[in-house]
C-alpha positions as CSV (number, residue, x, y, z in Angstrom):
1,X,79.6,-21.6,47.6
2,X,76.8,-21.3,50.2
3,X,77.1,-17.4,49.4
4,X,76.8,-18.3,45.6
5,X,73.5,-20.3,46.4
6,X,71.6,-17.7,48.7
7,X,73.1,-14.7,46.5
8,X,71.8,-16.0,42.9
9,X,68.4,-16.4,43.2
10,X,68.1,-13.2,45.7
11,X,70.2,-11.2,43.5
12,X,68.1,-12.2,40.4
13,X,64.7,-11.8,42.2
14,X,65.5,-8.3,42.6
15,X,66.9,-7.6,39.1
16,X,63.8,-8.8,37.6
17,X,61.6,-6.2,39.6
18,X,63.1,-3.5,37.8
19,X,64.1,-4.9,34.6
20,X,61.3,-2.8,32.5
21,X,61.5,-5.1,28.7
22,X,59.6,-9.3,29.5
23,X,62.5,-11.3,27.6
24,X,65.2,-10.1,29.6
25,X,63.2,-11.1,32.5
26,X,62.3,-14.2,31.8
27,X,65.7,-15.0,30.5
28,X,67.2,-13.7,34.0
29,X,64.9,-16.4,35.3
30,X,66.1,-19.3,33.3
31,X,69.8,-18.2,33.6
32,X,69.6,-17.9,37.6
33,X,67.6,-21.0,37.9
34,X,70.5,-23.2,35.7
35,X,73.1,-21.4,37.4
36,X,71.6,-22.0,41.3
37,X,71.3,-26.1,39.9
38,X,75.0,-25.8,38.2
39,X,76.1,-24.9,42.0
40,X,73.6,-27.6,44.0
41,X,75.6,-29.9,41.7
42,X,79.2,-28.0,42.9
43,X,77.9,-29.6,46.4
44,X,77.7,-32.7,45.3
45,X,81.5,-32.9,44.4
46,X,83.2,-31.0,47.2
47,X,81.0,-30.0,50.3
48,X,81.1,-26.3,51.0
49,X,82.8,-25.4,53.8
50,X,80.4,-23.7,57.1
51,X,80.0,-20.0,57.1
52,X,78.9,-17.3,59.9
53,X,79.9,-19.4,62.8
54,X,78.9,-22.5,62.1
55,X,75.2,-20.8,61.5
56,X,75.0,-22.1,57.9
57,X,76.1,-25.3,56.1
58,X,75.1,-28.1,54.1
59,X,74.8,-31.5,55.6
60,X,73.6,-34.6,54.1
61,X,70.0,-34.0,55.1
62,X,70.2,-30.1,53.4
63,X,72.2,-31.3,50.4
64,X,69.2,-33.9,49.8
65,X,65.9,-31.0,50.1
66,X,68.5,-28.5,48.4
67,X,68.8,-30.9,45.3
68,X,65.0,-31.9,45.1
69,X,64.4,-27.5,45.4
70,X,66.5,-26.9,43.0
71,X,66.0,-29.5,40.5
72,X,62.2,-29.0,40.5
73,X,62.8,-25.3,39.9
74,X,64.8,-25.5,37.1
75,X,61.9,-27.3,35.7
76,X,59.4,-24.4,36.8
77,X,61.5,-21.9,35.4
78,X,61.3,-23.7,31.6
79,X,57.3,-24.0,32.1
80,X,56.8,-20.4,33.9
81,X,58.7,-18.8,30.5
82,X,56.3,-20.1,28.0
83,X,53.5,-19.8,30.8
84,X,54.0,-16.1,30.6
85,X,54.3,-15.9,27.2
86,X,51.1,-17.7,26.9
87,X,49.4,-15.2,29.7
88,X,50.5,-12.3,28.0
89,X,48.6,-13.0,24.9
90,X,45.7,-13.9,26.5
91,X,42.2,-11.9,26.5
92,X,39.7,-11.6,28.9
93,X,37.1,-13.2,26.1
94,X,39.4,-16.4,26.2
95,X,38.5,-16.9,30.2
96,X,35.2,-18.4,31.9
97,X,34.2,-18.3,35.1
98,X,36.6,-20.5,36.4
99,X,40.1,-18.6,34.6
100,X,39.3,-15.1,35.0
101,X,41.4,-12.7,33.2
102,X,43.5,-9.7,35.0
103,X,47.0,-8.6,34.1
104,X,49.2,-9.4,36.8
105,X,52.7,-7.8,37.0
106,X,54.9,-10.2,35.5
107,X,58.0,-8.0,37.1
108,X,56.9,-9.1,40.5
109,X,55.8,-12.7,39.3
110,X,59.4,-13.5,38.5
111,X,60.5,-11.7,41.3
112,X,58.9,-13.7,43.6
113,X,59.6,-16.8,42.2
114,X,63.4,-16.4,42.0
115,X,63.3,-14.7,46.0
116,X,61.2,-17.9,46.7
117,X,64.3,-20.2,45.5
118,X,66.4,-18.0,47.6
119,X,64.3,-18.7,51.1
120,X,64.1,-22.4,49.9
121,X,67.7,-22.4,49.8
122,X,67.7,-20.5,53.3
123,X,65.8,-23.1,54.6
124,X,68.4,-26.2,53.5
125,X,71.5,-24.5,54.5
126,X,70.4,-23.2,57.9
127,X,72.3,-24.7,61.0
128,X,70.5,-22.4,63.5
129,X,67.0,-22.8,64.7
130,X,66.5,-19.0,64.5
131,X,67.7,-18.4,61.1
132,X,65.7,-21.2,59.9
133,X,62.8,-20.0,61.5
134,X,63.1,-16.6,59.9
135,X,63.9,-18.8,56.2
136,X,60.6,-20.9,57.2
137,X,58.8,-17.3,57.4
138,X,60.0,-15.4,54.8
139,X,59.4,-18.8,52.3
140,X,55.5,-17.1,53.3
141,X,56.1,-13.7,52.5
142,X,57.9,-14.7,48.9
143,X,55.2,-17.1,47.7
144,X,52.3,-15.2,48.6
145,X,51.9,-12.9,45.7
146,X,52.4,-15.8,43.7
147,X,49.1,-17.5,44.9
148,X,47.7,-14.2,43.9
149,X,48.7,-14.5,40.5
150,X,45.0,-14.3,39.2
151,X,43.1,-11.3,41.7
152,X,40.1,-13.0,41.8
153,X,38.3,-13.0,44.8
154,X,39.0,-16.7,45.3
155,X,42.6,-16.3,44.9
156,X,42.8,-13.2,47.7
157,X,40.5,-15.8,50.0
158,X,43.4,-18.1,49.5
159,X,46.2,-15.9,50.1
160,X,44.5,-14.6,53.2
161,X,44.0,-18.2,54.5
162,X,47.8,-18.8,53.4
163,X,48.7,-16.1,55.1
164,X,46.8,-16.3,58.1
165,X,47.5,-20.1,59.0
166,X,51.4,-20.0,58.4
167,X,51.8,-17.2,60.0
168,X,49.8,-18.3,63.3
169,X,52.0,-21.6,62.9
170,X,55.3,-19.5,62.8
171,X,54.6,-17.5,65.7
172,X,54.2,-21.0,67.6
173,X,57.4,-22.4,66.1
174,X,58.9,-19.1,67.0
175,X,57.5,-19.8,70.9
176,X,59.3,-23.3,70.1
177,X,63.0,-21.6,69.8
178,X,62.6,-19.7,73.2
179,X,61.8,-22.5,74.9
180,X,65.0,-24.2,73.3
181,X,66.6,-21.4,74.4
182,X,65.4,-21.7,78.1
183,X,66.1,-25.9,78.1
184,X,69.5,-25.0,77.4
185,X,69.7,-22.2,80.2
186,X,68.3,-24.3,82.6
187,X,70.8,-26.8,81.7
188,X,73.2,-24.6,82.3
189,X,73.5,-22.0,79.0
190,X,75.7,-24.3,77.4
191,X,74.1,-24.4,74.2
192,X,72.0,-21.2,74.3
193,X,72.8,-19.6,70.8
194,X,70.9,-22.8,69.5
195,X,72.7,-24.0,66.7
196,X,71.7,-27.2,66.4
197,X,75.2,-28.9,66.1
198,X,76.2,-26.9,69.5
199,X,72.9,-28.3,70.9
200,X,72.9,-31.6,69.9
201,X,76.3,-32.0,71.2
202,X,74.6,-31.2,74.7
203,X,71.9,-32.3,74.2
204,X,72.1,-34.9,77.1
205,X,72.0,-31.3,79.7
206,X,69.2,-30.0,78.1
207,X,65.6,-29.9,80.3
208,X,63.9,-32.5,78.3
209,X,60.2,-30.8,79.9
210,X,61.0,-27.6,78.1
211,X,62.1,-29.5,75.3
212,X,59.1,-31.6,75.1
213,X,57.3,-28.5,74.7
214,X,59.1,-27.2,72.4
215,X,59.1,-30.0,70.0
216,X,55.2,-29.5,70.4
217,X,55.3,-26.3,69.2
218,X,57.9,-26.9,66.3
219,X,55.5,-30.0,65.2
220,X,52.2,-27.6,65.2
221,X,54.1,-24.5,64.0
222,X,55.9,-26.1,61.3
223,X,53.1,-29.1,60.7
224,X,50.9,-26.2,59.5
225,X,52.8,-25.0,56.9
226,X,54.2,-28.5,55.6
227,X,50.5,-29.7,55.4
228,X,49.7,-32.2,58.5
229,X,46.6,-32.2,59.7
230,X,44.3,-31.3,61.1
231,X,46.7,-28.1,60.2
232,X,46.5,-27.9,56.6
233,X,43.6,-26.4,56.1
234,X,45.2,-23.5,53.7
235,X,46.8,-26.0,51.4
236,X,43.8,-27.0,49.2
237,X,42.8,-23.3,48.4
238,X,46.7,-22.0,47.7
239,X,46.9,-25.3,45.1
240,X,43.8,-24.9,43.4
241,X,44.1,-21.2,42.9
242,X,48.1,-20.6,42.6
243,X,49.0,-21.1,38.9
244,X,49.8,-24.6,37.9
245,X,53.4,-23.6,38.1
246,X,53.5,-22.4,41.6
247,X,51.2,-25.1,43.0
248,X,54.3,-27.5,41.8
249,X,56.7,-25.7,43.8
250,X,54.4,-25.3,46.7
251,X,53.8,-29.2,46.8
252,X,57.2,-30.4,45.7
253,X,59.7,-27.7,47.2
254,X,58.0,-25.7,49.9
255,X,56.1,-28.2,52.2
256,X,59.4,-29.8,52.2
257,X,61.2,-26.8,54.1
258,X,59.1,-27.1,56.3
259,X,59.3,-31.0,56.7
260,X,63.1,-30.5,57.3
261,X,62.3,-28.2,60.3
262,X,60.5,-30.8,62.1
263,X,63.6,-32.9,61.3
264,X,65.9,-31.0,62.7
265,X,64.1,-30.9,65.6
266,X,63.5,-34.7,65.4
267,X,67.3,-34.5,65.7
268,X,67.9,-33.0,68.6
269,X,65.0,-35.2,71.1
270,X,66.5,-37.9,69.2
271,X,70.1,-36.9,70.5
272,X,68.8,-36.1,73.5
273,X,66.9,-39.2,74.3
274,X,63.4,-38.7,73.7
275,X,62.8,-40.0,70.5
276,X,60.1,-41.7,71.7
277,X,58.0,-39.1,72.7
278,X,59.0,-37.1,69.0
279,X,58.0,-40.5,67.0
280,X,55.0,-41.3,68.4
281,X,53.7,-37.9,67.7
282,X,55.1,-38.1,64.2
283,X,53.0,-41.2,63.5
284,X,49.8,-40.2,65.1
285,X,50.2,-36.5,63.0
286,X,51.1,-38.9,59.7
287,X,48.4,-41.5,60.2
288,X,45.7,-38.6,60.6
289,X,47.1,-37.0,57.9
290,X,47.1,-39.6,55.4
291,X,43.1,-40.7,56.7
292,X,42.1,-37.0,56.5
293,X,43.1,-37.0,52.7
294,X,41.9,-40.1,51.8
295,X,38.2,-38.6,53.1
296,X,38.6,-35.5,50.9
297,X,39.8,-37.2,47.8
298,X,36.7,-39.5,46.9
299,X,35.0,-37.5,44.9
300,X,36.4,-34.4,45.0
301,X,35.4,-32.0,42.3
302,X,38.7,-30.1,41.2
303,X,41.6,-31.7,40.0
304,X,44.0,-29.2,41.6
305,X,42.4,-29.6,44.6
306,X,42.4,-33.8,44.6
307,X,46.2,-33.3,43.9
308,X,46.4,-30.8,47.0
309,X,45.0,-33.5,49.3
310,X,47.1,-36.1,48.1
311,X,50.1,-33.7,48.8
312,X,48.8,-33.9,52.2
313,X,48.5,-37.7,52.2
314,X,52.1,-37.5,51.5
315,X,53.1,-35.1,54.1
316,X,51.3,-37.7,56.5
317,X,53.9,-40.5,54.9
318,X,56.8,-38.7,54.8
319,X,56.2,-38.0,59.0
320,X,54.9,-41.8,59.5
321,X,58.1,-43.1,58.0
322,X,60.0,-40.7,60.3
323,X,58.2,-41.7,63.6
324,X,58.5,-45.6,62.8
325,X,62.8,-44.8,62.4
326,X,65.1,-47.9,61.4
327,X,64.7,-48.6,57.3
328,X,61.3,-46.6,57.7
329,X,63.5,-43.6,57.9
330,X,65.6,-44.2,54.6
331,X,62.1,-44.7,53.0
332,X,60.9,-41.4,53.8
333,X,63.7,-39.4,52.3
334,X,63.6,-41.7,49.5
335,X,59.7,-40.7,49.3
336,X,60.7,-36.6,49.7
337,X,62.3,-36.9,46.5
338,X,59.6,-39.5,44.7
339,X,56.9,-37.9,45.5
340,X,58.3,-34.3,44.8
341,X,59.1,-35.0,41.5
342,X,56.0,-36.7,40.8
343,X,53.6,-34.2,42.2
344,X,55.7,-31.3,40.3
345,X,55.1,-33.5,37.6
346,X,51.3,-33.9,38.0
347,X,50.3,-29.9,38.5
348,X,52.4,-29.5,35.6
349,X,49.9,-31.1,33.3
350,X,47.5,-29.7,35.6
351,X,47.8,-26.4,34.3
352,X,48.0,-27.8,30.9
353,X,44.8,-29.3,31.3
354,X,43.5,-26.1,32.8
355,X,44.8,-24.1,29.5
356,X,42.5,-25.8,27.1
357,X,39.3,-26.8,29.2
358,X,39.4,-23.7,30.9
359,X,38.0,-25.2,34.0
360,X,39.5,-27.2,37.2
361,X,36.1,-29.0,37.4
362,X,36.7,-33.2,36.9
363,X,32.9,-33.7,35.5
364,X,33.9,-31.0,32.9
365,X,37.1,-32.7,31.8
366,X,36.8,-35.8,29.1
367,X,38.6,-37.2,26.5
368,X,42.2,-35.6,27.6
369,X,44.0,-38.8,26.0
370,X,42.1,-37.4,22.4
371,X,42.9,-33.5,23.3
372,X,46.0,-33.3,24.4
373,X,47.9,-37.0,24.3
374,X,51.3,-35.8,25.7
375,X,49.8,-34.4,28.5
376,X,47.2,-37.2,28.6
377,X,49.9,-40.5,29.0
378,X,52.0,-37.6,31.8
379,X,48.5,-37.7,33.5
380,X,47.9,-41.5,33.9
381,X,51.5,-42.1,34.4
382,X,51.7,-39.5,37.3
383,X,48.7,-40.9,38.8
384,X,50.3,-44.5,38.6
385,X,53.2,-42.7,40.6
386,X,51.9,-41.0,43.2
387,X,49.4,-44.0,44.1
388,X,53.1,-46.2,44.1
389,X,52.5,-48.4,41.3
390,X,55.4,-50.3,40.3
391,X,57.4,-49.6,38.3
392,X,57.9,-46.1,39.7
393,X,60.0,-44.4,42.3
394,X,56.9,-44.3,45.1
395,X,56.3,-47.7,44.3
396,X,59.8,-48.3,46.5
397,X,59.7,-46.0,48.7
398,X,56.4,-46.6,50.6
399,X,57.6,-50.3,50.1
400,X,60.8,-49.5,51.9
401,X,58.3,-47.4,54.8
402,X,55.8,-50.3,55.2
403,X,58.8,-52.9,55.5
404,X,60.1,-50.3,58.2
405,X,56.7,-50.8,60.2
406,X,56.6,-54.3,59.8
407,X,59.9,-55.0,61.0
408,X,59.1,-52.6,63.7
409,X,56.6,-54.7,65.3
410,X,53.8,-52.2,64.6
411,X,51.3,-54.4,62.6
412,X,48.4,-51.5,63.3
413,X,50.2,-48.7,61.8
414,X,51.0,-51.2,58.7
415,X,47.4,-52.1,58.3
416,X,45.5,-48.7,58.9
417,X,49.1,-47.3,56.3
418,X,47.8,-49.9,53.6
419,X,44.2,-49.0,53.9
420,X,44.3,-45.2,53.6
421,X,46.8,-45.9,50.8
422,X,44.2,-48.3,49.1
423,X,41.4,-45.5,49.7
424,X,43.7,-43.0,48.0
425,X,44.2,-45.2,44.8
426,X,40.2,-45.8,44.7
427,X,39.7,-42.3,45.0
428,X,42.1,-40.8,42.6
429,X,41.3,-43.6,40.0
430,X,38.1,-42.7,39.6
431,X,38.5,-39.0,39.1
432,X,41.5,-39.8,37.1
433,X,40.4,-41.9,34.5
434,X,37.3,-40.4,34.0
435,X,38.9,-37.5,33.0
436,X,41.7,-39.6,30.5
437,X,39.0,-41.5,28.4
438,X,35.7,-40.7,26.4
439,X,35.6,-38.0,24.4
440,X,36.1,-34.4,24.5
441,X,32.7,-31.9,25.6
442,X,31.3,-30.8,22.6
443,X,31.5,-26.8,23.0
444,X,35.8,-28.2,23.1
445,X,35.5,-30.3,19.6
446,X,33.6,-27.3,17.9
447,X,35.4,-24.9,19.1
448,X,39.5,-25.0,20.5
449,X,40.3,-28.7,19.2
450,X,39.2,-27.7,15.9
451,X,41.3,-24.2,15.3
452,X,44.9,-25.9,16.7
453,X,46.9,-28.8,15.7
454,X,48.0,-31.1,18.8
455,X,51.7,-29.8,18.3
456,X,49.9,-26.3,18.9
457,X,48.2,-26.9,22.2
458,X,51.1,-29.0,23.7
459,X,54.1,-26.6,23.1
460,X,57.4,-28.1,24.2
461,X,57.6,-25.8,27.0
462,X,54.9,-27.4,28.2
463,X,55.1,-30.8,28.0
464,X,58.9,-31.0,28.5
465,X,60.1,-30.4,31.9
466,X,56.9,-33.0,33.1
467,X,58.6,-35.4,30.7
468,X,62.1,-34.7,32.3
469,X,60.6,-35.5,35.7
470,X,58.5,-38.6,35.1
471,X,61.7,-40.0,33.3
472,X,63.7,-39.4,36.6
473,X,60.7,-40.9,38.3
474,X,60.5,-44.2,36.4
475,X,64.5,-44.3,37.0
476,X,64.6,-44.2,40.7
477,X,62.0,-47.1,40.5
478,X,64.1,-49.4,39.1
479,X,67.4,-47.9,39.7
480,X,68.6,-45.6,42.3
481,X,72.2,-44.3,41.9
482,X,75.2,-45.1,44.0
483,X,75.5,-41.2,44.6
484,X,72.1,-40.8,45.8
485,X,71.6,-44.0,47.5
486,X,74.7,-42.9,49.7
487,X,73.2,-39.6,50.3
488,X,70.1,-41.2,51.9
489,X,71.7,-43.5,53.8
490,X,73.7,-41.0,55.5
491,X,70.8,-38.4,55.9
492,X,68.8,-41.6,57.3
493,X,71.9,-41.9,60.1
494,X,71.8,-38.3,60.9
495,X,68.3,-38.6,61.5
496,X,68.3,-41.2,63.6
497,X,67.9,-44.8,61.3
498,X,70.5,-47.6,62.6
């Protein structure tokens, strides 16, 4: 099974590179991407059994990142198809400043985003620091060209800065394996090929100095491809300038891989009694994170962007409900999940948006609720989400983190947790429904709004898998399945929770 899930996506990446005619392609792309979900569901029922040693299986934390991946790209794949179709009819005299035109190799588009799923799923299933270090780094090499999509010089800028930052951050978490490696010799080599159920069974003999340091470098190597900062600094540029389509799967699937390194991590000082130290960094990294966002959000100028920061914001949640532990702990996978879907749900309409205004600017976008209502209602709704409205699935989740604060005698972090999130909701608000109400620029009435009937500019392609996903949304507000809510409770024990 394990095979089946690596093997898929890989196997289908590479077909599509060479596959010469678009509809096969794209249908390869839809076909791997049902089959690699049909299989994450196989999981579900009967747990595959460990392969190469021990190296890689599926746990109750993987199974949970491995679902939210693979659901979300399922979703993707639906949009990317008609999002191709749409690019491929396109002409440099539709484009403006902001959307210029170049033909970009839709063989190594799909490619890429089908080898991406593969490194995801490398990522979830990995049971050894090194191999997940090397799925953490090859997650880089697959997505890149996808932030490329449109060659302009801002997209290269971005690409470089993706590049250059993740790949700085891997060669620190790499740093953070050997001295693993070296805790465990100096404990006595017990636990030196570094799988991380071998070392968490000794983890009591491991040199908790080295292992201090090493967690330091994990939290920075990782932290700066899953978004913390002061370390995210090239997730705004890869989200504003990545197609809608790729920014969801960078927000929702990718910063998530690298979240679940810094968990496994979290495991092992946890095991090895030095959670404290591992927490209190987690919360200082989350609390930053979640202040440095707030700062960029008021007022910011480009809606991709705005939703880049609050991916951040979330990225500092996710690792403040870590570092707090006890309930705190089953609220942040909770919010992995919630805010994954919501965000994938969000640049979704995004690039809707972006398709018939033709710019990312929030001054130059009015009236969405008149020009395109589906995606209008998807766009207040997923605002309403990711801010935690009730009746939504955020709603509970930072609930469930802010009761885990409270009840850890930490009335600080509560209070400075409630005031960023109330600076966030200011800030997006205002951006937000600006851009839902009053009516559409004039040059867009007299020109695109008049030639098309709504059913025209909102496709089904487009508006559907953002409907699938706010629906699943609202449902884990109110309701959150047995099957799930046994999941979480047993990734929140292996991670720690009581």
């Amino acid at each position: 099974m394990i095979w089946a899930l690596l093997l898929t996506p890989t196997i289908g990446g590479l077909a599509a590179m060479v596959l010469r005619p678009n509809w096969p392609r794209r249908a390869l792309l839809l076909l791997a991407a049902a089959a690699h979900t049909g299989l994450v569901m196989a999981c579900w029922k009967v747990r595959p059994t460990p392969i190469v040693d021990g190296w890689m299986a599926i746990d109750a934390v993987g199974l949970l990142f491995l679902s939210i991946t693979s659901v979300l790209f399922l979703a993707a794949a639906v949009y990317a198809v008609g999002y191709l179709v749409r690019e491929s009819h396109a002409s440099s005299d539709d484009a403006e400043e902001e959307l210029p035109f170049v033909n970009f190799p839709e063989a190594v588009f799909t490619g890429c985003l089908l080898l991406f799923l593969g490194t995801m799923t490398l990522v979830t299933v990995s049971r050894h620091l090194g191999l997940m270090w090397v799925g953490v780094e090859a997650t880089t090499l697959a997505s890149a060209p996808l932030i490329y999509f449109h060659r302009h010089h801002r997209s290269l800028e971005a690409t470089w800065k993706y590049l250059l930052v993740c790949s700085v951050g891997i060669a620190l978490a790499l740093l953070g394996n050997f001295f693993v490696a070296v805790a465990a010799r100096s404990a006595g080599g017990s636990a030196a090929h570094l799988t991380i159920d071998s070392l968490i069974a000794h983890a009591g003999a491991l040199n908790p100095l080295w292992l201090k340091a090493a967690f330091l470098l994990f939290l920075v190597g990782y932290g700066a491809k899953m978004g913390l900062a002061p370390l995210h600094t090239w997730l705004p540029d890869a989200h504003s300038e990545a197609p809608s389509v790729v920014s969801a799967l960078l927000s929702g699937a990718l910063l998530n891989c690298a979240f679940l390194a810094i968990l496994r991590t979290h495991t092992l000082l946890f095991a090895a009694g030095l959670a404290a130290f591992s927490s209190d960094l987690l919360v200082l990294l989350g609390l930053v994170s979640m202040a440095v966002a707030a700062v960029f959000i008021i007022g910011q100028a480009d809606f991709k962007r705005m939703l880049a920061y609050s991916s951040v914001e979330h990225m500092g949640i996710l690792s403040l409900g870590i570092g707090i532990g006890g309930a705190a702990t089953f609220g942040a996978m909770l919010h992995t999940a919630n805010h994954s879907l919501t965000k994938a749900m969000l640049f979704l309409a995004a690039g809707n948006i972006l398709a018939l205004y033709r710019t990312k600017s929030t001054t130059r976008v009015r009236g969405l609720l008149h020009a395109l209502p589906i995606t209008g209602v998807l766009w207040l709704v997923g605002f309403l989400a990711i801010v935690g409205s009730p009746p939504f699935g955020p709603f509970l989740s930072e609930l469930t983190i802010l009761k885990g604060a409270i009840d850890a005698g930490r009335p600080l972090v509560a209070t400075a947790y409630l005031l960023t999130l109330a600076i966030v909701f200011v800030g997006m608000a205002t951006i937000v429904l600006r851009m839902a109400y009053g009516s559409p620029p004039s040059s867009l009435r007299a020109g695109r709004l008049s030639d098309a009937h709504a059913t025209c500019r909102e496709p089904l392609w487009s508006v559907l898998p953002a409907i699938s996903l706010g629906l699943v949304v609202l449902t884990l507000g109110v309701y959150v399945p047995p099957q799930l809510s046994d999941l979480l409770h047993r990734a929140a024990i292996a991670l720690g929770a009581n």
